[in-house]
DSSP file (Angstrom, degrees, kcal/mol; ACC not computed):
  #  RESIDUE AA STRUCTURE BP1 BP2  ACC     N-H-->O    O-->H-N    N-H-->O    O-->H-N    TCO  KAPPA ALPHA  PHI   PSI    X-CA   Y-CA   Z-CA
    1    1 A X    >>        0   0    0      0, 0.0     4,-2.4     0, 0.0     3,-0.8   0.000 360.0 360.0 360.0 -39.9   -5.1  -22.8   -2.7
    2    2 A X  H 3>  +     0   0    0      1,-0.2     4,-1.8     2,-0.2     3,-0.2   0.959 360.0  51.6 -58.8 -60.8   -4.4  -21.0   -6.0
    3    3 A X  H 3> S+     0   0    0      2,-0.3     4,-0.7     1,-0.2    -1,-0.2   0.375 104.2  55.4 -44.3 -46.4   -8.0  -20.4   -6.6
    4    4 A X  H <> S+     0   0    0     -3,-0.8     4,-1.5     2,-0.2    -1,-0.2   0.718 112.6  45.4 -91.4 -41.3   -8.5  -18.8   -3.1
    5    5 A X  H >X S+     0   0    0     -4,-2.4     4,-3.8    -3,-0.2     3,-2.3   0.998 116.2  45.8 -42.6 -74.1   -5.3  -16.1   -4.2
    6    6 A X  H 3X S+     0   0    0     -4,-1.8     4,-1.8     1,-0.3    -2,-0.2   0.857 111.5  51.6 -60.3 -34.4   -6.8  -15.4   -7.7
    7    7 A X  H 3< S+     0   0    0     -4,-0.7     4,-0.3     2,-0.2    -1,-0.3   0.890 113.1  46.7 -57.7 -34.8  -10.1  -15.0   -6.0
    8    8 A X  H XX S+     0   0    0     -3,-2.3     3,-2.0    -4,-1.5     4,-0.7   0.922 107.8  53.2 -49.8 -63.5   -8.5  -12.4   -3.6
    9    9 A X  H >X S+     0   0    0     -4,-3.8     4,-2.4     1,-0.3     3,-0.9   0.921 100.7  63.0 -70.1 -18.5   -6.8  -10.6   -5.9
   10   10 A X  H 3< S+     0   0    0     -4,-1.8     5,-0.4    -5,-0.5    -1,-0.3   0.816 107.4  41.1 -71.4 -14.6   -9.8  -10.2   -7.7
   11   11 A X  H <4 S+     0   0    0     -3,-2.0    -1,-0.3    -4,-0.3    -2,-0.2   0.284 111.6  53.4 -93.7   9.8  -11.3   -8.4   -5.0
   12   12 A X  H << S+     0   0    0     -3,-0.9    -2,-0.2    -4,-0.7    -3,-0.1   0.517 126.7  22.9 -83.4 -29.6   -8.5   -6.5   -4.1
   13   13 A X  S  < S-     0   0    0     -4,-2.4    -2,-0.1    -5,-0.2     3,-0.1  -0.519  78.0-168.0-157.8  99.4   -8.2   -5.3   -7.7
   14   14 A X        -     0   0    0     -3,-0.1     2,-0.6     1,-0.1    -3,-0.1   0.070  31.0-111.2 -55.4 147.2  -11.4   -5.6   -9.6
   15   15 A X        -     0   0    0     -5,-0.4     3,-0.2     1,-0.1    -1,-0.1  -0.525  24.0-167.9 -67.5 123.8  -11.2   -5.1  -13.6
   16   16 A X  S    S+     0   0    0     -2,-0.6     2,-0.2     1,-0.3    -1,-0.1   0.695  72.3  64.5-105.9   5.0  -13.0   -1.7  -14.2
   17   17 A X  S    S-     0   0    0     -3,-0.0    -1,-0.3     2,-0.0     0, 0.0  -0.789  76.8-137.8-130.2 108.6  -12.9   -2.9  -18.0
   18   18 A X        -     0   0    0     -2,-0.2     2,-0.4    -3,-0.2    -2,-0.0  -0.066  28.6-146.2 -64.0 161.6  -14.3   -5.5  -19.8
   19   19 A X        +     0   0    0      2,-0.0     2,-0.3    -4,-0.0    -1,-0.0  -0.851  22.2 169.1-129.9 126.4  -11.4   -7.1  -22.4
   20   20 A X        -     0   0    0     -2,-0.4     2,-0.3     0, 0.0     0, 0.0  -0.952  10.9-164.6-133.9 152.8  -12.2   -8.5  -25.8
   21   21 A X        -     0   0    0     -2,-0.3     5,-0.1     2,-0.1    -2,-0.0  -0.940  25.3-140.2-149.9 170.0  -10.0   -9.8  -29.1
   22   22 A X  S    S+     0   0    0     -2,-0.3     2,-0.2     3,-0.1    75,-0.1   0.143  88.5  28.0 -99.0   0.6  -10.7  -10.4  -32.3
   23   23 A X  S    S-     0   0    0      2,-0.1    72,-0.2    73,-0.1    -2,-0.1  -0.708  80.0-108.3-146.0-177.6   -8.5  -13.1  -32.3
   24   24 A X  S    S+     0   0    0     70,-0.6     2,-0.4    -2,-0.2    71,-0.1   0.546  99.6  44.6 -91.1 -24.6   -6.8  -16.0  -29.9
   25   25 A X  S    S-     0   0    0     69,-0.3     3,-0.2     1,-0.2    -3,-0.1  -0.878  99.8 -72.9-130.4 168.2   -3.8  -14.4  -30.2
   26   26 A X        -     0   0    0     -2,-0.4     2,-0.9     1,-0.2     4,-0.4   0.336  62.4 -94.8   7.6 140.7   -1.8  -11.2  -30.1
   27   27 A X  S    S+     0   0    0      1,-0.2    -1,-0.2     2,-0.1    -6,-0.0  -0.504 116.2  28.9 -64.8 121.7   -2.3   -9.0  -33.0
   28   28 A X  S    S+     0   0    0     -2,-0.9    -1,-0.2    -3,-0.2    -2,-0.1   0.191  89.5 105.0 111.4 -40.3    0.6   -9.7  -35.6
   29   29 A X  S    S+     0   0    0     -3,-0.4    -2,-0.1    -4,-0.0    -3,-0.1   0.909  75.7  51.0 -51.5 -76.8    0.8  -13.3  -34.3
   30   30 A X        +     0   0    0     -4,-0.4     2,-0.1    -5,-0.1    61,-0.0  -0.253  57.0 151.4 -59.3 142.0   -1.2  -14.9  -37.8
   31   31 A X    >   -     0   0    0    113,-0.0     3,-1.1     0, 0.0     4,-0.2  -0.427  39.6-142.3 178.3  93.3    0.1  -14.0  -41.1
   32   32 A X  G >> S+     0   0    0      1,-0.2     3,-2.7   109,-0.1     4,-2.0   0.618  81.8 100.2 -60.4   5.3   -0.4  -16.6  -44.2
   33   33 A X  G 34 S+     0   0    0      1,-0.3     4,-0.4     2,-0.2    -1,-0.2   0.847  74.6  59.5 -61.1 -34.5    2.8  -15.7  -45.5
   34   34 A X  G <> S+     0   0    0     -3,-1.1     4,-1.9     2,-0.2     3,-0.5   0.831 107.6  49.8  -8.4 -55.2    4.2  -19.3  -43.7
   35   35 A X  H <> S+     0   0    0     -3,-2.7     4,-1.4     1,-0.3    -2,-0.2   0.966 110.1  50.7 -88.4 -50.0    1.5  -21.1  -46.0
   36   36 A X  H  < S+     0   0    0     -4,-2.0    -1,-0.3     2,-0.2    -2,-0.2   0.482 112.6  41.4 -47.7 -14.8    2.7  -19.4  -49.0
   37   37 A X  H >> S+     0   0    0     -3,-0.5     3,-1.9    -4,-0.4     4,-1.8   0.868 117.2  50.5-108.9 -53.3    6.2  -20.1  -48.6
   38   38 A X  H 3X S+     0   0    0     -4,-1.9     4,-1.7     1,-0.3    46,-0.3   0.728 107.4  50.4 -12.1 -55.1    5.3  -23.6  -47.5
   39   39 A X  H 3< S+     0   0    0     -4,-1.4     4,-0.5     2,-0.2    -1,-0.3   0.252 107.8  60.8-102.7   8.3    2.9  -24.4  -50.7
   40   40 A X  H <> S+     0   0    0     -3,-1.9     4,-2.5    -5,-0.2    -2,-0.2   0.714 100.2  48.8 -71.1 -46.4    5.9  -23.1  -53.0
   41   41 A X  H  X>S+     0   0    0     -4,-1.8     4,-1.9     2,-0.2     5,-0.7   0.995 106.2  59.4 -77.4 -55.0    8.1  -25.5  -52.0
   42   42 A X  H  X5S+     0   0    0     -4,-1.7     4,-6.6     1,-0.3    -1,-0.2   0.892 118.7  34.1  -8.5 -72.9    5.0  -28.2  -52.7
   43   43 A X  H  >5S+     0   0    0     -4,-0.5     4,-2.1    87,-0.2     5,-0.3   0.975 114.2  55.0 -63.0 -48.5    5.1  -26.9  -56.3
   44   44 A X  H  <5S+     0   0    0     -4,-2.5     4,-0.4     2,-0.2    -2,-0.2   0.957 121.1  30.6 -60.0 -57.0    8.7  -26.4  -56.4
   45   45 A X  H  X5S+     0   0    0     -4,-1.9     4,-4.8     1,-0.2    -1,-0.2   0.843 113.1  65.9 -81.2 -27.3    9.4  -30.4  -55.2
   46   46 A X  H  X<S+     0   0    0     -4,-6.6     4,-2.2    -5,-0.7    -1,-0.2   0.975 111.8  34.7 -55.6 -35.5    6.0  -31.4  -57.1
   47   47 A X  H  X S+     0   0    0     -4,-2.1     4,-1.1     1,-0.2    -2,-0.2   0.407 111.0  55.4 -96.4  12.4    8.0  -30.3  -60.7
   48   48 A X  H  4 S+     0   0    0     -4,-0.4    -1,-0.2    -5,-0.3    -3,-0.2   0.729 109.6  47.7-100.7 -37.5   11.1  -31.3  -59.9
   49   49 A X  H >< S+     0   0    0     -4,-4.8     3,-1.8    24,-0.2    -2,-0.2   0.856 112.3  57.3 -13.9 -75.3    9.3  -35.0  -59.2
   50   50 A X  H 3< S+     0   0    0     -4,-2.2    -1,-0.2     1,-0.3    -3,-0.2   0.576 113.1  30.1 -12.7 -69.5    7.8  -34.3  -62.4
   51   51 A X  T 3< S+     0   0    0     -4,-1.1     2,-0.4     2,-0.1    -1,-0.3  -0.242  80.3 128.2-110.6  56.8   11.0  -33.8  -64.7
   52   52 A X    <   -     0   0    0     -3,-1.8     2,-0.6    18,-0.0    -3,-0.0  -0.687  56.2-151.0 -83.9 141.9   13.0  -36.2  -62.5
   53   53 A X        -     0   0    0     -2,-0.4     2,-0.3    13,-0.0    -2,-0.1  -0.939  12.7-126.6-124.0 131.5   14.2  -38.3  -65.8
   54   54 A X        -     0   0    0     -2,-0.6     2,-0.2     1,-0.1     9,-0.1  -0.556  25.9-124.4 -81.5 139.3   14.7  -42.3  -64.6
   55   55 A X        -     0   0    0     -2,-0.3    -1,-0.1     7,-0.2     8,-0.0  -0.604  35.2 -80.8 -92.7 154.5   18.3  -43.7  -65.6
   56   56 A X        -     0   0    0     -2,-0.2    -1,-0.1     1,-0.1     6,-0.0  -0.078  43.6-124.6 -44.4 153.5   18.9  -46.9  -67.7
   57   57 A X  S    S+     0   0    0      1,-0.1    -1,-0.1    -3,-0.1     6,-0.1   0.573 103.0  79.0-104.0  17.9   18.6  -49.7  -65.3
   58   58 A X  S    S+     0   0    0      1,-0.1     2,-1.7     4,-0.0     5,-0.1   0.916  79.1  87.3   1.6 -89.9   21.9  -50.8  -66.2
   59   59 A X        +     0   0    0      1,-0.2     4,-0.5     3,-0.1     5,-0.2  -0.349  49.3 174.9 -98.0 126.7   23.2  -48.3  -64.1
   60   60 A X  S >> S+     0   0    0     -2,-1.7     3,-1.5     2,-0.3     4,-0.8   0.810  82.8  44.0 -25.5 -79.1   23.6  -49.0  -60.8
   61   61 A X  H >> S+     0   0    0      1,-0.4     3,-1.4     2,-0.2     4,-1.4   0.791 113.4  49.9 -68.5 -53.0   25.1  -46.1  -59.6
   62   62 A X  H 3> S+     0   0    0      1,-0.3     4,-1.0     2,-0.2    -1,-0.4   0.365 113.7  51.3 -82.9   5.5   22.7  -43.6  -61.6
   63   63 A X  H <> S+     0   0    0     -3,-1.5     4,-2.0    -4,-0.5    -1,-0.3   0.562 111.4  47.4 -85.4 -30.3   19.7  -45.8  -60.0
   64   64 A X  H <X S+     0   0    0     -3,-1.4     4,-2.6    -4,-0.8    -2,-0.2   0.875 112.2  48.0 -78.9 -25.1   21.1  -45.4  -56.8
   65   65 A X  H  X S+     0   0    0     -4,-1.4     4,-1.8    -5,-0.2    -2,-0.2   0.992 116.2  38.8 -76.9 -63.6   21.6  -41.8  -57.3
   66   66 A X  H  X S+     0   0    0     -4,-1.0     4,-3.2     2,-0.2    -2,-0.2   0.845 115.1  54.6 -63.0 -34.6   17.8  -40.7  -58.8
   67   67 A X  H  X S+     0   0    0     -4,-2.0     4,-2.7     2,-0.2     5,-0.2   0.997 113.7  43.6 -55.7 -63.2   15.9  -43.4  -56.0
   68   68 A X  H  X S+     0   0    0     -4,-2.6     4,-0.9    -5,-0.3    -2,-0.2   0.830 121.2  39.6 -33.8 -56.9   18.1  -41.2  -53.2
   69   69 A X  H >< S+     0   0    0     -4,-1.8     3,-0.6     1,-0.2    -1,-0.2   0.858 118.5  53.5 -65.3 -41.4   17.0  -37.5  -55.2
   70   70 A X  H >< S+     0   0    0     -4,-3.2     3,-1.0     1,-0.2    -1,-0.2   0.880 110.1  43.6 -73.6 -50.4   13.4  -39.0  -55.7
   71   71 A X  H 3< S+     0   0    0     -4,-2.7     4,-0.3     1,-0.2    -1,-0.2   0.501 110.4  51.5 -75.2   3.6   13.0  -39.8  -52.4
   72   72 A X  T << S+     0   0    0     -4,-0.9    -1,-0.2    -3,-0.6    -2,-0.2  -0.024 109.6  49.8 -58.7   9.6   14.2  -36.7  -50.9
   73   73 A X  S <  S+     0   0    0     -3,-1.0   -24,-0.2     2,-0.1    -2,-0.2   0.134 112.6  49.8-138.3  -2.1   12.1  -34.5  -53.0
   74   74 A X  S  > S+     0   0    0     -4,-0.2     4,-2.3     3,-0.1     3,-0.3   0.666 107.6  49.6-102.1 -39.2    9.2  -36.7  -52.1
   75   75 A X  T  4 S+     0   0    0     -4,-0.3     4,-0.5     1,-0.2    -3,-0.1   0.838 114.3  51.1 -68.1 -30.4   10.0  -36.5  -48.2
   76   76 A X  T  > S+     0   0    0      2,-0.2     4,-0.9     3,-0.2    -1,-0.2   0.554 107.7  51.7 -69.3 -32.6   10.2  -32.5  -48.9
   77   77 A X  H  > S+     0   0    0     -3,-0.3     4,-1.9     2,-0.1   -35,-0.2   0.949 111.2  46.2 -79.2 -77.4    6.7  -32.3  -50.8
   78   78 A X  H  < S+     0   0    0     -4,-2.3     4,-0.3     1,-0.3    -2,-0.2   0.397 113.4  49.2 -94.0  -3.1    5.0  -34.1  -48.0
   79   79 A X  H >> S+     0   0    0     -4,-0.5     4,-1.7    -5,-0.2     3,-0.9   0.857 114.2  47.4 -57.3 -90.1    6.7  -31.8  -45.1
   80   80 A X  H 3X S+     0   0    0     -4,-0.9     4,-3.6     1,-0.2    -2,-0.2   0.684 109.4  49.2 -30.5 -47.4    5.9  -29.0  -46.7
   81   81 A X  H 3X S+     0   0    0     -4,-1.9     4,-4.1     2,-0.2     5,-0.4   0.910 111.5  50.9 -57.8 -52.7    2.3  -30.0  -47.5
   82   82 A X  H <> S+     0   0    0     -3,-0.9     4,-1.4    -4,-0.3    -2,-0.2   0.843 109.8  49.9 -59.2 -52.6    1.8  -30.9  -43.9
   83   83 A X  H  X S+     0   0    0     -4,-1.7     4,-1.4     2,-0.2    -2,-0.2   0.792 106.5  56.5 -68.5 -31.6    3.2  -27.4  -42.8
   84   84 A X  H >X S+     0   0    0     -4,-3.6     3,-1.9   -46,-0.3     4,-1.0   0.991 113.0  46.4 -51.8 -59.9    0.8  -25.6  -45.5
   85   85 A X  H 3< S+     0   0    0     -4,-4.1     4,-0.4     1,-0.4    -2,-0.2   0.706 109.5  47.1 -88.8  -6.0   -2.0  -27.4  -43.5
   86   86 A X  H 3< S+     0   0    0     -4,-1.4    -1,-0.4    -5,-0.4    -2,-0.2   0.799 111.5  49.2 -85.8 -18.1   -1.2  -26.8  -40.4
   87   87 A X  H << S+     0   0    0     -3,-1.9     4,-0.3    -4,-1.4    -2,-0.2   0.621 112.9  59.6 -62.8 -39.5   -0.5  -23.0  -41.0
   88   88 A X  S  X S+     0   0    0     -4,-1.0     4,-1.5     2,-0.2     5,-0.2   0.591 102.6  44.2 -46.9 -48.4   -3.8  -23.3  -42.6
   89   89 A X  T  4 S+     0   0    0     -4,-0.4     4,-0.3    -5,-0.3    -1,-0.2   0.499 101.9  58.8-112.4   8.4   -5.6  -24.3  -40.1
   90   90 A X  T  4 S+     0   0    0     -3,-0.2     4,-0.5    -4,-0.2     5,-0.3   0.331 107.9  52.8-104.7  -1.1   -4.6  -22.3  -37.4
   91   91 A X  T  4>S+     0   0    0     -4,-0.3     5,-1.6     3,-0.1    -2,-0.2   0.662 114.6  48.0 -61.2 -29.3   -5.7  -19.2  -39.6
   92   92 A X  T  <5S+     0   0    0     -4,-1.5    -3,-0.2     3,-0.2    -2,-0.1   0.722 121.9  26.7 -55.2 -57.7   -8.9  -21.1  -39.9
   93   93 A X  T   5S+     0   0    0     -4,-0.3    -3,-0.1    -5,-0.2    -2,-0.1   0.897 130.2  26.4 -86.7 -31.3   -9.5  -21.9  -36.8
   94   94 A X  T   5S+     0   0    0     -4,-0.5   -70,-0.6     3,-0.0   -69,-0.3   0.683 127.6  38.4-115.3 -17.6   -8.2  -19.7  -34.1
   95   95 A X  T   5S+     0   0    0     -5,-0.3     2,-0.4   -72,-0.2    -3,-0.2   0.816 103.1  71.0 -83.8 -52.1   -7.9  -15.7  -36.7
   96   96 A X      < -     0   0    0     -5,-1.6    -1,-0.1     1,-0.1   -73,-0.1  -0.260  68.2-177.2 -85.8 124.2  -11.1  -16.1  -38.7
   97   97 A X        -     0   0    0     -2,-0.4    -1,-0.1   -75,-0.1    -2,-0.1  -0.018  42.5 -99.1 -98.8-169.4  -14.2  -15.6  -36.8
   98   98 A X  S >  S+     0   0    0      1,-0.2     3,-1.7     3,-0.1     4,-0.2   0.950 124.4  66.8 -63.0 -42.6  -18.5  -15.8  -37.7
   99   99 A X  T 3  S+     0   0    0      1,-0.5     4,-0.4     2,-0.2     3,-0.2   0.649  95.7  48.5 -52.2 -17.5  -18.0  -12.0  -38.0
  100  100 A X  T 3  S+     0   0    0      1,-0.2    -1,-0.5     2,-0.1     4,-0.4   0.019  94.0  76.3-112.5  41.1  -15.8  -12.7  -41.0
  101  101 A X  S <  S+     0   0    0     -3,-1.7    -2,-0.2     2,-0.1    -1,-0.2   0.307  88.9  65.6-107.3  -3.7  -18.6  -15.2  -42.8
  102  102 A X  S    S+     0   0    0     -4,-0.2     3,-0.2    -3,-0.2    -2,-0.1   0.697 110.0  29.3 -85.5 -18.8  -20.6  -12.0  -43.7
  103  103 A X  S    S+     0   0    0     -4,-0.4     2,-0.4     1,-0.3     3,-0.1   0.804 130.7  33.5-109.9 -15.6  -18.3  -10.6  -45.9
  104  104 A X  S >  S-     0   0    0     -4,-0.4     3,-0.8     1,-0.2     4,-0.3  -0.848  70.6-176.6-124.7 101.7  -16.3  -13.9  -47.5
  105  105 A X  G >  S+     0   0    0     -2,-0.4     2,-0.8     1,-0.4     3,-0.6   0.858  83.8  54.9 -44.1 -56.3  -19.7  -16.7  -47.5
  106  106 A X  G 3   +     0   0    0      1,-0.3    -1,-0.4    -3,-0.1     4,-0.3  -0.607  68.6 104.7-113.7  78.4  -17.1  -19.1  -48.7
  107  107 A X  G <> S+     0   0    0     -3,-0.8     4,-2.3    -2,-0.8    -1,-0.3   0.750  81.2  53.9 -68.6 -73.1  -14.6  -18.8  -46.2
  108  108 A X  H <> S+     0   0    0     -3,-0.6     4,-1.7    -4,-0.3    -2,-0.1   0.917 115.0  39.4 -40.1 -54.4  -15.6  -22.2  -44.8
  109  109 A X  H >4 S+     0   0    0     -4,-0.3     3,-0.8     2,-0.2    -1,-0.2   0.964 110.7  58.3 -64.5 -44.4  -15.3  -24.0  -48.1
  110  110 A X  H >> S+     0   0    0     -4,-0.3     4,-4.9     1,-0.2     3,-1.2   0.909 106.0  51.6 -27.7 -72.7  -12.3  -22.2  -49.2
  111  111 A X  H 3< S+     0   0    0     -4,-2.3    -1,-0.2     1,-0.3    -2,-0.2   0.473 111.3  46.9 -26.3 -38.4  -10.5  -23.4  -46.1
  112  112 A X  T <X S+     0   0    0     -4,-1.7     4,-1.4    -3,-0.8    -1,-0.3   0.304 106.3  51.7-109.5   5.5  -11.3  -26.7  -46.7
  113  113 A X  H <> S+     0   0    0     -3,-1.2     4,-4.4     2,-0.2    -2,-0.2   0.737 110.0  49.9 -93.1 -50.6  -10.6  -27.1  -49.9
  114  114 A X  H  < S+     0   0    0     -4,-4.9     4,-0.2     2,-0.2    -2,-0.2   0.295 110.8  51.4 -74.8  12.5   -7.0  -25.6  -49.4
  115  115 A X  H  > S+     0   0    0      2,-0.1     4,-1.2    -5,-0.1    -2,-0.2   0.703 110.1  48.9-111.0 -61.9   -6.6  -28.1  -46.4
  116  116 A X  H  X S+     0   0    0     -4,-1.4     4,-2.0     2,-0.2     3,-0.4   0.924 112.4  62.1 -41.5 -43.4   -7.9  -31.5  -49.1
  117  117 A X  H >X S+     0   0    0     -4,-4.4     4,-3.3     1,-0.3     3,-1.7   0.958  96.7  42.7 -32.0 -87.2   -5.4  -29.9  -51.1
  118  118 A X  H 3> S+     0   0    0      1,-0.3     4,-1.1     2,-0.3    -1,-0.3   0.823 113.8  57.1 -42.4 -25.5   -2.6  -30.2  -49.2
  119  119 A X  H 3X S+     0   0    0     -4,-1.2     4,-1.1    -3,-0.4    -1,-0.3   0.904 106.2  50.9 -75.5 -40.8   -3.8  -33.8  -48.5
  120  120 A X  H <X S+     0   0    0     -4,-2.0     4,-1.6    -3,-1.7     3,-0.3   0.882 103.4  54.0 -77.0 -27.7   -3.8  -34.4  -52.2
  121  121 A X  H  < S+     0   0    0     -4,-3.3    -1,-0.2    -5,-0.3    -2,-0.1   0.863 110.7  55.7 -80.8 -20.9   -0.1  -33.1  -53.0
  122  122 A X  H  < S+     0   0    0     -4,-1.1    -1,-0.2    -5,-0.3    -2,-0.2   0.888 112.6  37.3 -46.4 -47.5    0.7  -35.8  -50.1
  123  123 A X  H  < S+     0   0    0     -4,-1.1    -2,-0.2    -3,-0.3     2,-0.1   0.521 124.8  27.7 -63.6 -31.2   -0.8  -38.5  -51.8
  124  124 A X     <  -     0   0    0     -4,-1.6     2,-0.5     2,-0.1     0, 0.0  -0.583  69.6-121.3-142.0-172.7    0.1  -37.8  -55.2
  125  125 A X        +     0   0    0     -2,-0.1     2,-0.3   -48,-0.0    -4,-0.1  -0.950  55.5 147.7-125.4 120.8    2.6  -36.1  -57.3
  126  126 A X     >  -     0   0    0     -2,-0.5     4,-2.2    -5,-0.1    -2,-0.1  -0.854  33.7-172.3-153.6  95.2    0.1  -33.3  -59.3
  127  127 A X  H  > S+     0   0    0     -2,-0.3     4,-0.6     2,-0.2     5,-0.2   0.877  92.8  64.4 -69.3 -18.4    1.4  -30.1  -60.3
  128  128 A X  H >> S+     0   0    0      2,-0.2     4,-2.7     3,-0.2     3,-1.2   0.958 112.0  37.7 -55.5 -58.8   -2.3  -29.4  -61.2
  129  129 A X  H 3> S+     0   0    0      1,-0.3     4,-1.9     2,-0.2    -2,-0.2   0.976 113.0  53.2 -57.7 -54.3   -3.1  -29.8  -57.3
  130  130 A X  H 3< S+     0   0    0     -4,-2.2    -1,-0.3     1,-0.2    -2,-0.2   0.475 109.3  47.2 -73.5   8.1   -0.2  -28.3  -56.1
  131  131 A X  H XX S+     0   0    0     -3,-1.2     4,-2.0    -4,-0.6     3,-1.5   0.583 111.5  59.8 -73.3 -30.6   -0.9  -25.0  -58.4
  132  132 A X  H 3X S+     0   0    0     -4,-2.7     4,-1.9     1,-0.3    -2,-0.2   0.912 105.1  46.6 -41.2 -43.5   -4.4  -25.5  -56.9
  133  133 A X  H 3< S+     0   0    0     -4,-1.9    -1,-0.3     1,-0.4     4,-0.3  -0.019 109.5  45.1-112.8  26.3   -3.1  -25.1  -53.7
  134  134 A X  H <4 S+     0   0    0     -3,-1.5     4,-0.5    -5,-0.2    -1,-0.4   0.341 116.2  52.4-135.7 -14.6   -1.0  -22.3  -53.7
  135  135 A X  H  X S+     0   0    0     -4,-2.0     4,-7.4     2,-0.1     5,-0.4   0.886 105.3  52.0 -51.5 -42.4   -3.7  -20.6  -55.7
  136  136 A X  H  X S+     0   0    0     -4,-1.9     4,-2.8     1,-0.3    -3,-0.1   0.956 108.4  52.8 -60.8 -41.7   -6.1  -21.5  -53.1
  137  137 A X  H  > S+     0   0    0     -4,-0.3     4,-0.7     1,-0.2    -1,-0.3   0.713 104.1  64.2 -68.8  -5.9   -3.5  -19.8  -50.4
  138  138 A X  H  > S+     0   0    0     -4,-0.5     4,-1.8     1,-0.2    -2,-0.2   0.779 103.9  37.9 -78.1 -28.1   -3.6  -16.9  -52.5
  139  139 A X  H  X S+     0   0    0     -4,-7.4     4,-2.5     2,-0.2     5,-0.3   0.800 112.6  54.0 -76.4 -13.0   -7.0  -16.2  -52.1
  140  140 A X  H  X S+     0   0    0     -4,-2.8     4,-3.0    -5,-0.4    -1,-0.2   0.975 109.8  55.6 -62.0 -37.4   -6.8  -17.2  -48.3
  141  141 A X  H  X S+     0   0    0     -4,-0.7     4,-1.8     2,-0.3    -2,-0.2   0.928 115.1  39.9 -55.5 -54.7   -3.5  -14.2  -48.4
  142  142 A X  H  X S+     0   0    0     -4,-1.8     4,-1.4     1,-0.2    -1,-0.3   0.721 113.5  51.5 -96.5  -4.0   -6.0  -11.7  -49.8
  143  143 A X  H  X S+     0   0    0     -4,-2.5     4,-0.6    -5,-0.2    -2,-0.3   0.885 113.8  49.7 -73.8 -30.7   -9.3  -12.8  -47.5
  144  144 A X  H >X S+     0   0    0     -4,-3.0     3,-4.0    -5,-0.3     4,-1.0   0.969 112.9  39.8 -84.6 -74.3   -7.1  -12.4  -44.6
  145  145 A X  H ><>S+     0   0    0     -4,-1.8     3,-1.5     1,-0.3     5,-1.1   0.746 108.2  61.7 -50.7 -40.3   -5.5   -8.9  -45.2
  146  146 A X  H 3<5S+     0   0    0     -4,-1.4     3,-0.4     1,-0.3    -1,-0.3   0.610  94.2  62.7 -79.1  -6.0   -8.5   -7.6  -46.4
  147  147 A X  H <<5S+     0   0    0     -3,-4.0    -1,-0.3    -4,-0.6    -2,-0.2   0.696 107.0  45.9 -70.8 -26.3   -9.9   -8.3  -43.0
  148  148 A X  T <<5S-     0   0    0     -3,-1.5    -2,-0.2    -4,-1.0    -1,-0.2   0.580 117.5-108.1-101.4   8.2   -7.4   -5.9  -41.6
  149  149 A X  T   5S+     0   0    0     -4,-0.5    -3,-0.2    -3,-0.4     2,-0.2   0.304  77.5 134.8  77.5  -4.9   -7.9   -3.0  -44.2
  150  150 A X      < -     0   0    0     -5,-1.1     2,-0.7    -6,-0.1    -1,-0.3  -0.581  56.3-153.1-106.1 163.5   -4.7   -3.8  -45.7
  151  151 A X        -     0   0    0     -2,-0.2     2,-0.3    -3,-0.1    -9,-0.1  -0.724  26.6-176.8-117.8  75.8   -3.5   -4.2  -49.3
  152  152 A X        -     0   0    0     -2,-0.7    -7,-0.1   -11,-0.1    -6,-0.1  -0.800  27.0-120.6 -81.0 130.8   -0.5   -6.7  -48.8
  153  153 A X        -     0   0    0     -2,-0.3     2,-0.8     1,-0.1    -1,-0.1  -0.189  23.0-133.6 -32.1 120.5    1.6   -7.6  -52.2
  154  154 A X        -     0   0    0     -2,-0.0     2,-0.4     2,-0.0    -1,-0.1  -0.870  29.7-175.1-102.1 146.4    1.4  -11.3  -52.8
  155  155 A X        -     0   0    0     -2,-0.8     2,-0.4    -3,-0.0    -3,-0.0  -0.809  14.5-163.2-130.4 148.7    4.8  -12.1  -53.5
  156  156 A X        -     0   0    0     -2,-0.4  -119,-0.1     1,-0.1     3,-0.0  -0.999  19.8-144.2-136.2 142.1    5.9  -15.9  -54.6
  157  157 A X  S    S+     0   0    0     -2,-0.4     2,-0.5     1,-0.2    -1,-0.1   0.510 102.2  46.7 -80.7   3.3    9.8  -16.5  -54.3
  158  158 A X              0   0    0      1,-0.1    -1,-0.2     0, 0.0  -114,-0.0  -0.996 360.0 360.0-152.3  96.4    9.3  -18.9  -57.8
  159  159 A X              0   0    0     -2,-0.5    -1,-0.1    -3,-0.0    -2,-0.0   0.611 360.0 360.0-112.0 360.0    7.1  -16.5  -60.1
């Protein structure tokens, strides 16, 4: 039934222009600044792991207290990480097109590097990966704008 409408109106009022984007979505819709704020907090919870300093185990209390902070700050990492690579990968998949493999060749690799990233800062506690990986979203920050002629400031809330 539906089918037999849309077919109607389509001969009742034909397109008289074909319609393309460059994209899946809206213009404005993608924008890595998500992944960047995302893969800060990665670093941010990877060095507070880092200089989480374990208490005598004598005390109770202060055991009870750093397991609680240690495993919030772990649960927080591995959020975050999870929201880099999903942010990630719908800039990957649904903005950046073939048309953009002629000017950045390693797009592909890039992409996939900064998505095992974010897999390793789950896994592990590494501020060496997690500076990887908020480098690696800085170059994604400046492949993407530069797709669009524009010179966006990368900005880190943690410089």
């Amino acid at each position: 039934m539906l089918k037999k409408i849309a077919f109607q109106f389509k001969q009742w009022f034909p397109a008289t222009e074909e319609v393309s984007a460059h994209c899946d979505g809206p213009c404005g819709v993608y924008d890595p600044s998500a992944a960047r704020i995302t893969a800060e907090a990665v670093l941010s919870m990877t060095k507070k792991l880092v200089d989480l300093e374990t208490p005598s185990a004598s005390d109770k209390a202060a055991s009870i207290a750093y397991h609680n902070t240690f495993a919030r700050y772990v649960a927080i990492k591995e959020e975050q990480a999870q929201k880099t690579k999903e942010d990630l990968l719908i800039l990957w998949t649904d903005y950046f097109k073939p048309v953009h493999l002629e000017k950045y060749p390693d797009l592909h690799d890039t992409f996939l590097k900064a998505a095992k990233l974010c897999s390793s800062c789950k896994v592990e506690v590494s501020v060496q990966h997690a500076t990887e990986l908020l480098e690696a979203v800085h170059k994604i920050h400046q492949m993407f704008w530069e797709t669009k002629n524009r010179d966006i400031t990368w900005y880190k809330a943690n410089p």
